[in-house]
Backbone and ligand atoms as CSV (ligand in chain L), in Angstrom:
chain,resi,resn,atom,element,x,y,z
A,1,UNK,N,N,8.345,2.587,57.479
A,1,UNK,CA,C,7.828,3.874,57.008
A,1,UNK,C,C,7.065,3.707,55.705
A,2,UNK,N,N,5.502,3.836,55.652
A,2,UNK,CA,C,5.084,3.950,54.298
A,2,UNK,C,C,5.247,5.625,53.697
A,3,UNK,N,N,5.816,5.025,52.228
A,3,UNK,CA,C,5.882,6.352,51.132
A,3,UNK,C,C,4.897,5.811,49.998
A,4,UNK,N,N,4.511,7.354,50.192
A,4,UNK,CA,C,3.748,6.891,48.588
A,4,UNK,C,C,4.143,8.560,47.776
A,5,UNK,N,N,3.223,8.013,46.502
A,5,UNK,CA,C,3.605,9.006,45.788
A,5,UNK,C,C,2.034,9.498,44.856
A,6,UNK,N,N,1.812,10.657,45.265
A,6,UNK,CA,C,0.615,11.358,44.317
A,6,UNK,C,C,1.093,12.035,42.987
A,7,UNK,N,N,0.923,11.121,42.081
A,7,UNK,CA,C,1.947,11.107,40.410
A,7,UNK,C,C,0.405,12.099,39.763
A,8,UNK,N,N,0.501,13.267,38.994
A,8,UNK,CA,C,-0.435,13.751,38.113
A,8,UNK,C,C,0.194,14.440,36.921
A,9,UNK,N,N,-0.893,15.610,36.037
A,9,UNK,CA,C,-0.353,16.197,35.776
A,9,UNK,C,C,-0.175,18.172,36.213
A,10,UNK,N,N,-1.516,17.930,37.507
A,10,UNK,CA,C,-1.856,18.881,37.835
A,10,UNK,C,C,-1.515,20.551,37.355
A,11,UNK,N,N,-2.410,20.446,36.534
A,11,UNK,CA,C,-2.388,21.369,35.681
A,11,UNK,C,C,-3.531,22.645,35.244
A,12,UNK,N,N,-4.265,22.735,36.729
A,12,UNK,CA,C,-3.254,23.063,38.427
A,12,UNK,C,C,-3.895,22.159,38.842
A,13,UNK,N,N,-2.821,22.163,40.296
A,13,UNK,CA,C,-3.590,21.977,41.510
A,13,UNK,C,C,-4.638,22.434,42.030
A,14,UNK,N,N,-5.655,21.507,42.180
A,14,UNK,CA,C,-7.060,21.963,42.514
A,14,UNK,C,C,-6.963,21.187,44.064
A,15,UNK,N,N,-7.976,21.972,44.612
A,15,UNK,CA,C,-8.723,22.211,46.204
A,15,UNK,C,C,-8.720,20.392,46.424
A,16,UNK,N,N,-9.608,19.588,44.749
A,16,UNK,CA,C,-9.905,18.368,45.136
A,16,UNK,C,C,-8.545,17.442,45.003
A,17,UNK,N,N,-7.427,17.796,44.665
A,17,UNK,CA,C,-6.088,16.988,44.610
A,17,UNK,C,C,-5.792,17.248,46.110
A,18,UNK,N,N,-5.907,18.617,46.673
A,18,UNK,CA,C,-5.507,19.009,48.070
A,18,UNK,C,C,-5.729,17.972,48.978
A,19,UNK,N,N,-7.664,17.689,49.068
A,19,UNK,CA,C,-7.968,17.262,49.898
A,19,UNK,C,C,-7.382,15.702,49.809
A,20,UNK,N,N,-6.867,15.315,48.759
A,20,UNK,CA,C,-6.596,13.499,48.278
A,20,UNK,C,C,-5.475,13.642,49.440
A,21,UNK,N,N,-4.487,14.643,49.148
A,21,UNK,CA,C,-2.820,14.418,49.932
A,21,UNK,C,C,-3.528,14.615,51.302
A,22,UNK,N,N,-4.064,15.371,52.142
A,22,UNK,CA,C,-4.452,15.959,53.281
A,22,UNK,C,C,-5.109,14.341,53.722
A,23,UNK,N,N,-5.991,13.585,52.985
A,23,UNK,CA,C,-6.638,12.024,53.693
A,23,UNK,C,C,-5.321,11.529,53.491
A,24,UNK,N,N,-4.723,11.424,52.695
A,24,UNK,CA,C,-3.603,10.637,52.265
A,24,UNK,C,C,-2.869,10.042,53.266
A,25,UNK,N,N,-2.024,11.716,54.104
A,25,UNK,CA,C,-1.517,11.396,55.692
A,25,UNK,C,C,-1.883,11.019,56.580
A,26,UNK,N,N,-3.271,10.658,56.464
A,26,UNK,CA,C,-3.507,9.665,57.769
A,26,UNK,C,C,-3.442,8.098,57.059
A,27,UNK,N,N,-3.249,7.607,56.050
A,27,UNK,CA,C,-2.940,6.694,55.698
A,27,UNK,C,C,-1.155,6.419,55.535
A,28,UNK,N,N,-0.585,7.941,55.096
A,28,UNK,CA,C,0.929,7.237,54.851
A,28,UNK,C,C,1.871,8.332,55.752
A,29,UNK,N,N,3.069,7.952,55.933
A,29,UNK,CA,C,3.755,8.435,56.965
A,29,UNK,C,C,4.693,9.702,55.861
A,30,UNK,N,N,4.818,9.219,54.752
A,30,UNK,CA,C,4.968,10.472,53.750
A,30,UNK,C,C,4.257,10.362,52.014
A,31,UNK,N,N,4.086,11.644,51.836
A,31,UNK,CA,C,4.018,11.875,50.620
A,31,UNK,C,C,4.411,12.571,49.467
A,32,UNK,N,N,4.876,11.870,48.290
A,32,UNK,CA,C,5.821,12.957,47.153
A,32,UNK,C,C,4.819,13.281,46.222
A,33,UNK,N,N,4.256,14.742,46.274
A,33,UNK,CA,C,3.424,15.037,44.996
A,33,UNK,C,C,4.282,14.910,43.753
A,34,UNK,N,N,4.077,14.061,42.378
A,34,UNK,CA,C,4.871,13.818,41.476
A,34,UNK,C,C,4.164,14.264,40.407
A,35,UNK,N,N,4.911,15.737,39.965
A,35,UNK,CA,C,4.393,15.880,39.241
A,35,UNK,C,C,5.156,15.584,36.993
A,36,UNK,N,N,4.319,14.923,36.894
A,36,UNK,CA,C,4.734,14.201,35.621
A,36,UNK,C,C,5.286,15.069,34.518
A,37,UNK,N,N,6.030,15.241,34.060
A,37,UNK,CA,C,6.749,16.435,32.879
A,37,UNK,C,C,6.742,15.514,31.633
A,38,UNK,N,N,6.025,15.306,30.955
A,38,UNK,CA,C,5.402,14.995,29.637
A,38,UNK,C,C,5.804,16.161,28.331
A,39,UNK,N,N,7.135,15.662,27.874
A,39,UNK,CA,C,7.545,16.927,26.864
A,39,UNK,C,C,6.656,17.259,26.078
A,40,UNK,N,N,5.790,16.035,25.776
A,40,UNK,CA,C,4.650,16.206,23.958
A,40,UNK,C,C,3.750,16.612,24.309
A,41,UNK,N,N,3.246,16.885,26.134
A,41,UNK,CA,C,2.014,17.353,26.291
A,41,UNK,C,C,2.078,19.096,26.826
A,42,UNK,N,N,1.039,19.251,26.405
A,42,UNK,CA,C,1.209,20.928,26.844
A,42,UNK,C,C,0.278,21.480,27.732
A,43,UNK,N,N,1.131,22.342,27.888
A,43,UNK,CA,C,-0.091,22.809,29.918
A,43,UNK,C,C,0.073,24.189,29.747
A,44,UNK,N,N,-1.242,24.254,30.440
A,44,UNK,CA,C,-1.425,25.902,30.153
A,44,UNK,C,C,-0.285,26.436,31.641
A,45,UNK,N,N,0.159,25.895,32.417
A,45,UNK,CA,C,1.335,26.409,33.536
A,45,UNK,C,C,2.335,25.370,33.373
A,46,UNK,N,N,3.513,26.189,33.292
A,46,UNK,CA,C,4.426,25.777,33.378
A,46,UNK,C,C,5.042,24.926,34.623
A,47,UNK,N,N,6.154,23.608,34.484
A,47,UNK,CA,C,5.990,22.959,35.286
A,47,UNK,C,C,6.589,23.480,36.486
A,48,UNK,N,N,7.626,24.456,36.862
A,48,UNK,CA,C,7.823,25.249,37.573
A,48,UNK,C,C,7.130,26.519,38.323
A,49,UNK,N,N,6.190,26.793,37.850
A,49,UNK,CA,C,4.692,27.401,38.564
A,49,UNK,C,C,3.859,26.260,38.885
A,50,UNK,N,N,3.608,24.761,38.567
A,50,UNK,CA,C,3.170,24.259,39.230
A,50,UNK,C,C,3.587,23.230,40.563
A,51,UNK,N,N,5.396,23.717,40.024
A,51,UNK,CA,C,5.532,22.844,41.374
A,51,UNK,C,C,5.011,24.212,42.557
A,52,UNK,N,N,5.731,25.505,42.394
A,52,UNK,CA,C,5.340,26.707,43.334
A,52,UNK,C,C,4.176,26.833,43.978
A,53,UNK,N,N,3.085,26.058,43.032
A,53,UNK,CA,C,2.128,26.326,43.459
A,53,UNK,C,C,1.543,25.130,44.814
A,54,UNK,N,N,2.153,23.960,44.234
A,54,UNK,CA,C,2.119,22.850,45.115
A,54,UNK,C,C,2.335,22.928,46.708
A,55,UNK,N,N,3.984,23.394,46.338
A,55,UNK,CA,C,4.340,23.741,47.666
A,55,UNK,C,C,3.963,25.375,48.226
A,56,UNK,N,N,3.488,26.005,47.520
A,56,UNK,CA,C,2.721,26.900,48.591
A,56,UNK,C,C,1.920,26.412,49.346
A,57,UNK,N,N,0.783,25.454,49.020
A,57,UNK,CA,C,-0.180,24.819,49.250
A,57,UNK,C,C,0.283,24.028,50.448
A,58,UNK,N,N,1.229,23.408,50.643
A,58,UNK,CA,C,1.608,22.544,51.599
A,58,UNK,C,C,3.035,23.322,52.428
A,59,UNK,N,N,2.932,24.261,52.371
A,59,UNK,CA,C,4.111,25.092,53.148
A,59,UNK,C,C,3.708,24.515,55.365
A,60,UNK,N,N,5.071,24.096,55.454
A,60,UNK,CA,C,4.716,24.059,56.741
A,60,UNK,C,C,4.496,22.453,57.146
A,61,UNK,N,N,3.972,21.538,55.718
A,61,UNK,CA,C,3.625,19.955,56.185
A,61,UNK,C,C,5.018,19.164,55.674
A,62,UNK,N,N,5.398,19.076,56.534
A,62,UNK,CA,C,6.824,18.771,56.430
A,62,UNK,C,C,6.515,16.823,55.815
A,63,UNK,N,N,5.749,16.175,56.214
A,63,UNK,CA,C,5.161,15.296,55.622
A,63,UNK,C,C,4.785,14.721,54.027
A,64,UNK,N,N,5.172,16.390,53.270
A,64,UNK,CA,C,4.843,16.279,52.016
A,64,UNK,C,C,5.902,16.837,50.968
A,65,UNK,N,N,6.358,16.229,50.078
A,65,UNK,CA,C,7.169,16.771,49.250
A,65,UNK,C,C,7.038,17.178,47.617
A,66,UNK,N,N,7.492,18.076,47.019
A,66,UNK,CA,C,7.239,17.947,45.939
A,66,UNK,C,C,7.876,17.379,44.868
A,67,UNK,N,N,8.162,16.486,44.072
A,67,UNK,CA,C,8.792,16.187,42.420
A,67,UNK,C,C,8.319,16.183,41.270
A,68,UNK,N,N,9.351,16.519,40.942
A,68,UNK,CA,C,8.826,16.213,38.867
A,68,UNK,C,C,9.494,14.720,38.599
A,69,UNK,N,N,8.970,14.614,37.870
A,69,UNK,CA,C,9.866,13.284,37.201
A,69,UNK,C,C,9.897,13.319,35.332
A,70,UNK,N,N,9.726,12.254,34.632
A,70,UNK,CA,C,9.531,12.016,33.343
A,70,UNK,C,C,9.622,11.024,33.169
A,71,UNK,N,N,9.675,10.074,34.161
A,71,UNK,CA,C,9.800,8.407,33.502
A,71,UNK,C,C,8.765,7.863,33.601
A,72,UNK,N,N,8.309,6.140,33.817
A,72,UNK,CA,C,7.329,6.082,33.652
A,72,UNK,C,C,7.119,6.245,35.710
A,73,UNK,N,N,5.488,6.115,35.470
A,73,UNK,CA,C,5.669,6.326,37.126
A,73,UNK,C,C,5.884,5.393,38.172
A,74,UNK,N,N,6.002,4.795,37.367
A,74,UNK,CA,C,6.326,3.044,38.323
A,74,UNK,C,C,7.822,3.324,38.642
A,75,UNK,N,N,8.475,3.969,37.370
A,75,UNK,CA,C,9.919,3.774,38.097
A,75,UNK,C,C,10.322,4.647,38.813
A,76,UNK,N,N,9.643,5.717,38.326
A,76,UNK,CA,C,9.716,6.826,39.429
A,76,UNK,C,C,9.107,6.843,41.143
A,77,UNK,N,N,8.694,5.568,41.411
A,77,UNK,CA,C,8.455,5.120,42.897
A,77,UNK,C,C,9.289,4.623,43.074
A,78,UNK,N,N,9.673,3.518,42.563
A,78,UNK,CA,C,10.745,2.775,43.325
A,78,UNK,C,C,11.978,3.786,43.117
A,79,UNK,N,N,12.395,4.180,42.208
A,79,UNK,CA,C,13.933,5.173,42.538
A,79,UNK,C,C,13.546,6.160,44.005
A,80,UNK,N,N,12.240,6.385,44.379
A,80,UNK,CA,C,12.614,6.944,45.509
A,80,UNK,C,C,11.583,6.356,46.801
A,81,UNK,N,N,11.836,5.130,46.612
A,81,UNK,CA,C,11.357,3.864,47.272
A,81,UNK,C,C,10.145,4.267,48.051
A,82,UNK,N,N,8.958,4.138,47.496
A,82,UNK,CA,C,7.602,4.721,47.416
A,82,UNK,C,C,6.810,3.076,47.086
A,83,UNK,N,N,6.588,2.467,48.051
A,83,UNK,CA,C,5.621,1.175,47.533
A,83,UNK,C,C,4.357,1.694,47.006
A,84,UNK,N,N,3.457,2.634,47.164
A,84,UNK,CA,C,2.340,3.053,47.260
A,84,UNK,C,C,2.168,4.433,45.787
A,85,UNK,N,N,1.154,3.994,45.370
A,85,UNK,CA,C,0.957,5.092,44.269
A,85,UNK,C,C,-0.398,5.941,44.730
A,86,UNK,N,N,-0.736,6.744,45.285
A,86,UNK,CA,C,-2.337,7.326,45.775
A,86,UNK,C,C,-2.865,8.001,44.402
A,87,UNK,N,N,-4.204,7.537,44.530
A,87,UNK,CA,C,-4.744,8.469,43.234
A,87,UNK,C,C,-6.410,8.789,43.762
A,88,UNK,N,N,-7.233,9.787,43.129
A,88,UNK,CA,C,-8.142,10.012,43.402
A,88,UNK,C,C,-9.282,9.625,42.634
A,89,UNK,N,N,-10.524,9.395,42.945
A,89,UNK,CA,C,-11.488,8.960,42.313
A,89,UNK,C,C,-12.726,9.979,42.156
A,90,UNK,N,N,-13.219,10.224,41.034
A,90,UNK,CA,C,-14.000,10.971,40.981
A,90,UNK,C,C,-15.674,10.536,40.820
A,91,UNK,N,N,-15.448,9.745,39.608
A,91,UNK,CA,C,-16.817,9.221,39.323
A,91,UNK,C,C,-16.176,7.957,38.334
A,92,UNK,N,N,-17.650,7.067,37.660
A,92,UNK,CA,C,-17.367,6.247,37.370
A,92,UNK,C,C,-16.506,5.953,35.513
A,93,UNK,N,N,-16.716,7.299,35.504
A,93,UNK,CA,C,-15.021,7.680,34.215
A,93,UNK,C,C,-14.148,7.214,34.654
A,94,UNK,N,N,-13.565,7.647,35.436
A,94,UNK,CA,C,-12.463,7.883,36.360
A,94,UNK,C,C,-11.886,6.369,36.203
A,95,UNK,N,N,-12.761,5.287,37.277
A,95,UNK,CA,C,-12.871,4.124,37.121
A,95,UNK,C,C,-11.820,3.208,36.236
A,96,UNK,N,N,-12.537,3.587,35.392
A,96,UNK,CA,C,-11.888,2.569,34.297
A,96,UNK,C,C,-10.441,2.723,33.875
A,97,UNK,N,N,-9.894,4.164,33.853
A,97,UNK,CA,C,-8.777,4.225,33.638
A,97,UNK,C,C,-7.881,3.970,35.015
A,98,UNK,N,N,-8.610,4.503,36.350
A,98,UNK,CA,C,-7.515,4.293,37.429
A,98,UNK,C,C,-7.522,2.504,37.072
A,99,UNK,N,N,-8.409,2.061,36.914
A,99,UNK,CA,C,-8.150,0.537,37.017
A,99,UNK,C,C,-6.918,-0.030,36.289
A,100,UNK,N,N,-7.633,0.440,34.839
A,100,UNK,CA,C,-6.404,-0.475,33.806
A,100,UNK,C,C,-4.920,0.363,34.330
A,101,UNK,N,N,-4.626,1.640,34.743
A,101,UNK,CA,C,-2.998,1.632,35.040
A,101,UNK,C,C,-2.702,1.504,36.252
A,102,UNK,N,N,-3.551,0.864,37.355
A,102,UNK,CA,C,-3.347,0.682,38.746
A,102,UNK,C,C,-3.114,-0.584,38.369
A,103,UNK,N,N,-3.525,-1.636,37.317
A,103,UNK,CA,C,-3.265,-2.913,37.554
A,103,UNK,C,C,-1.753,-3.202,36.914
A,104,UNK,N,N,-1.699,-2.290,35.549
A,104,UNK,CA,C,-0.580,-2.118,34.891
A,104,UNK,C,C,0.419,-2.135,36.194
A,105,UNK,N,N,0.237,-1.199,36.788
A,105,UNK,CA,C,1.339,-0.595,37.612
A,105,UNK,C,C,1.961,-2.196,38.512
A,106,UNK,N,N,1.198,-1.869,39.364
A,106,UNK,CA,C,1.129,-3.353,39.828
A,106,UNK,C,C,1.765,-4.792,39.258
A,107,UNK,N,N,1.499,-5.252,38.091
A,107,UNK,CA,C,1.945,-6.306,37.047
A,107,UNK,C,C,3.333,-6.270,37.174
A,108,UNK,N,N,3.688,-4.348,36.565
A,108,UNK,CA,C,5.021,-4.262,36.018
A,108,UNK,C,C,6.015,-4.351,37.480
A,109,UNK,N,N,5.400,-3.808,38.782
A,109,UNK,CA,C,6.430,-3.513,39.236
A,109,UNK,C,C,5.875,-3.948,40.744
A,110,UNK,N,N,4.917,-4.237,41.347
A,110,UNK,CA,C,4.647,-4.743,42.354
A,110,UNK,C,C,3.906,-3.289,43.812
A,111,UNK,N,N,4.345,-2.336,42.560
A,111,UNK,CA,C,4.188,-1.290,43.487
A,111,UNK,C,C,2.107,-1.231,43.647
A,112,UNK,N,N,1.774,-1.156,44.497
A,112,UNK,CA,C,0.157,-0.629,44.991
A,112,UNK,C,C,-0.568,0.625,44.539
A,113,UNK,N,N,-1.505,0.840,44.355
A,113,UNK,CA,C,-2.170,1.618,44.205
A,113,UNK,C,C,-3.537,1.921,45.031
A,114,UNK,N,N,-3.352,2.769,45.858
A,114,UNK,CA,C,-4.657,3.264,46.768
A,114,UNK,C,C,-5.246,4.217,46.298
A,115,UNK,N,N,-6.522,4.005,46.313
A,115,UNK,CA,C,-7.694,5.101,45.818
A,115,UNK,C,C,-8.482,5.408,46.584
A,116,UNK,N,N,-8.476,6.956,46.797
A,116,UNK,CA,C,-9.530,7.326,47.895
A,116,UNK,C,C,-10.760,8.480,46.811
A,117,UNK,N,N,-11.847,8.152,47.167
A,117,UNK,CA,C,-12.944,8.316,46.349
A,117,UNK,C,C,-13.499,10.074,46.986
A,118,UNK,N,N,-13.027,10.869,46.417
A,118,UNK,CA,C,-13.238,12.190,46.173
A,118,UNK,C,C,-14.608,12.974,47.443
A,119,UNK,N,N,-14.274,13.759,47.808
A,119,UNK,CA,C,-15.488,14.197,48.809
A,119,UNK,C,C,-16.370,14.858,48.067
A,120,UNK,N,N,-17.802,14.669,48.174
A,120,UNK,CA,C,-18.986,15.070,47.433
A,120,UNK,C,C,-18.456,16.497,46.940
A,121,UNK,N,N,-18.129,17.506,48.117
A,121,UNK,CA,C,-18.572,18.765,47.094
A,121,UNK,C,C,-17.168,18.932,46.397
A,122,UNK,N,N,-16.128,18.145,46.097
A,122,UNK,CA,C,-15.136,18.118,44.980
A,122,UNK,C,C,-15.122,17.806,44.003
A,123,UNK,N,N,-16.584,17.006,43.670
A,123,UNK,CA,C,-16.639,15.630,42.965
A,123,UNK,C,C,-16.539,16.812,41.753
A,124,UNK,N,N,-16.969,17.839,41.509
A,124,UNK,CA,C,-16.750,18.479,40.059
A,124,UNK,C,C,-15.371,19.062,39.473
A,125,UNK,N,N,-14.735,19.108,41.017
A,125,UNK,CA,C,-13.528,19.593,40.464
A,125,UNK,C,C,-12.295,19.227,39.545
A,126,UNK,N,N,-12.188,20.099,38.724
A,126,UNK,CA,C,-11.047,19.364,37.621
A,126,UNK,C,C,-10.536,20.143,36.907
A,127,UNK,N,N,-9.133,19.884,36.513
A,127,UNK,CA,C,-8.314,20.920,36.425
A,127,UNK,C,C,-8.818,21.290,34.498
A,128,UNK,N,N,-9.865,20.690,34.186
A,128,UNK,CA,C,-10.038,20.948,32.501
A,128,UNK,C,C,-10.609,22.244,32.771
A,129,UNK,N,N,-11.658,21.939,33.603
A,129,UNK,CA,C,-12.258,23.228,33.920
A,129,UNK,C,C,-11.894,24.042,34.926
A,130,UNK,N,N,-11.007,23.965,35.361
A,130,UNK,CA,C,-10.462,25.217,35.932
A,130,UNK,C,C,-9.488,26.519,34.711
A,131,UNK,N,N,-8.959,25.295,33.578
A,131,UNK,CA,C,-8.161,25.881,32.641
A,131,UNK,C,C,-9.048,26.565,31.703
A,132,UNK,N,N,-10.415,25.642,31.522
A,132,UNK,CA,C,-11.416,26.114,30.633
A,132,UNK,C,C,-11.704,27.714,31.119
A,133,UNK,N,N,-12.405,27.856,32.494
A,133,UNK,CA,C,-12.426,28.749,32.811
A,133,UNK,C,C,-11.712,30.253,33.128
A,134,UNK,N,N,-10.765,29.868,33.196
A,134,UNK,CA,C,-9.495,30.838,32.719
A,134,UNK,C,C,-9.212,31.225,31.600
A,135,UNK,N,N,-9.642,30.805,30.705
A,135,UNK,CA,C,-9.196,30.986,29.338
A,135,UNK,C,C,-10.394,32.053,28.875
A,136,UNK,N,N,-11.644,31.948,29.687
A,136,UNK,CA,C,-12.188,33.471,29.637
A,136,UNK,C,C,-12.913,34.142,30.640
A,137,UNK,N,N,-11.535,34.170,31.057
A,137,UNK,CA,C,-11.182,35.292,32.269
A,137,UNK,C,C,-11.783,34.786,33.527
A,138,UNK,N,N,-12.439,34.427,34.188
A,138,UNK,CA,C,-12.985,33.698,34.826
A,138,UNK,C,C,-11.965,34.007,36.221
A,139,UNK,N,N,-12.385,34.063,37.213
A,139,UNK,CA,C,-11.588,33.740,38.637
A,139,UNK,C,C,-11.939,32.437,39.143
A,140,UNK,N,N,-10.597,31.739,39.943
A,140,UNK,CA,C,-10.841,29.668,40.077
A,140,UNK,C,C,-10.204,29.774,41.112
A,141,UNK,N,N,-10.392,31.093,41.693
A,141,UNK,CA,C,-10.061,30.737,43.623
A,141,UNK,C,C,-10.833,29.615,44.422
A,142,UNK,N,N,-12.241,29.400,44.165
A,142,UNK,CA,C,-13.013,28.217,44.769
A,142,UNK,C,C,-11.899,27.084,44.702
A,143,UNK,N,N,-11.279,26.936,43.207
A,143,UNK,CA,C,-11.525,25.565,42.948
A,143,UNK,C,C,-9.532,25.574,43.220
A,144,UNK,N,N,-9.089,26.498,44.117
A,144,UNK,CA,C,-7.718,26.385,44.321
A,144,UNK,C,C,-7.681,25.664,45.928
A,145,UNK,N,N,-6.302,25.358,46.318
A,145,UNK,CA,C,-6.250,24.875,48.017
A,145,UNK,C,C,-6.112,26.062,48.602
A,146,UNK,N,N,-6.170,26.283,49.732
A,146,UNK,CA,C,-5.960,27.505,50.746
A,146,UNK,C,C,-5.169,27.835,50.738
A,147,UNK,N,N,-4.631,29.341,50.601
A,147,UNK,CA,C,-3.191,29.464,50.558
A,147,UNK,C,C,-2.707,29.926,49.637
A,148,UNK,N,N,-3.614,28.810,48.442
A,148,UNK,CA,C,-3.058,29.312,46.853
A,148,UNK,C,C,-3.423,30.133,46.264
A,149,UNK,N,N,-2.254,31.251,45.709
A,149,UNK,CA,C,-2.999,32.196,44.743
A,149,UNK,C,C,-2.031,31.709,43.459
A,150,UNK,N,N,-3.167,32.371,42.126
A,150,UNK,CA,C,-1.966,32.136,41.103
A,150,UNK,C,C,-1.418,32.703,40.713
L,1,ADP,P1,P,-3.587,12.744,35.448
L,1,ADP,O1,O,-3.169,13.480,34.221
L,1,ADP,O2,O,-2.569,11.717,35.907
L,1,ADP,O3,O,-4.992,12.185,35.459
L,1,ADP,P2,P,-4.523,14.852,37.205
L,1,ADP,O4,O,-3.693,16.007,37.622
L,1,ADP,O5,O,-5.678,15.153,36.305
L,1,ADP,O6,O,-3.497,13.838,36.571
L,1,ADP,O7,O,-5.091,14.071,38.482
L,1,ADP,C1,C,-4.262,13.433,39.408
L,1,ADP,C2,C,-5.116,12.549,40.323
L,1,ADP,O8,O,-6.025,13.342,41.061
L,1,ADP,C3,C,-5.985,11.529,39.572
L,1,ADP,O9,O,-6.060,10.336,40.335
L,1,ADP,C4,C,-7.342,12.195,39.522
L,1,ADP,O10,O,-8.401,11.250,39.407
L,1,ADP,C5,C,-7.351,12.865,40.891
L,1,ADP,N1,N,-8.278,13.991,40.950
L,1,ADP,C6,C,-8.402,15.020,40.101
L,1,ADP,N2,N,-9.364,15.880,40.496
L,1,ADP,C7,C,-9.880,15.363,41.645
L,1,ADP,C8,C,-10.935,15.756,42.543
L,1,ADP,N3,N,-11.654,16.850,42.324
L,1,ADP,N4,N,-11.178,14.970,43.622
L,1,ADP,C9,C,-10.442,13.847,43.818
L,1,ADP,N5,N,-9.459,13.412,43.020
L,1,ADP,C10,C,-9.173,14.150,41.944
């Protein structure tokens, strides 16, 4: 059985994280959205509206689960025996950082990292600007998954 695990801080969940888990399952037989609880960092939703929001989003795909964690995320795969870390790619920003902690990851703990490279009309999506846009007043139904309201 491959597990992997989609580790962020989704803050929110956007349409283009959706579509990462949705390719994801035809690559893995399950997936744990992990979402990272970072005490020093601050989010405009709380991490309990974003798990709600997660699993609204995936209500019904029994294939997909949701967690929080707080450790690092390497260990948080193997405690729930996840060889596979999935992450998404946007552009060539992106790049450099999935690299240096996909290799990190890897080094420390043997666990993988698969990257699937973002579908054109997502490529803008991101949760800075979804928060940006909210912050004056703005509606970010486009940039939510189906299903989701906030
Ligand atoms: P982190 O704080 O770990 O970067 P994010 O919630 O910002 O967490 O993103 C989680 C993962 O989703 C990252 O691999 C990121 O590159 C990817 N991602 C974010 N937005 C998109 C998008 N629009 N299309 C594809 N992948 C995305």
């Amino acid at each position: 059985m491959k597990r992997a695990i989609f580790p962020g801080t989704f803050d929110p969940f956007t349409i283009g994280h959706y579509s990462i888990v949705m390719r994801g399952l035809k690559i893995f037989d399950e997936l744990i959205v992990a979402i990272g609880h970072n005490q020093s960092k601050k989010t405009l939703f709380d991490i309990e509206k974003r798990k709600a929001m997660i699993e609204q989003a995936f209500e019904g795909e029994k294939r997909v689960h949701v967690s929080t964690y707080d450790s690092l995320t390497v260990d948080f795969a193997q405690a729930v025996n996840a060889g596979f870390i999935l992450r998404g790619l946007r552009s060539v920003g992106d790049f450099e950082y999935e690299r240096t902690i996909g290799d990190t990851n890897r080094i420390l703990s043997g666990v993988e990292t698969v990257i699937l490279f973002t579908e054109a009309e997502y490529a803008h999506i991101s949760s800075t600007v979804a928060r940006d846009l909210i912050s004056y007043g703005k509606d970010i139904k486009a940039f939510l998954p189906p299903n989701v309201v906030l």
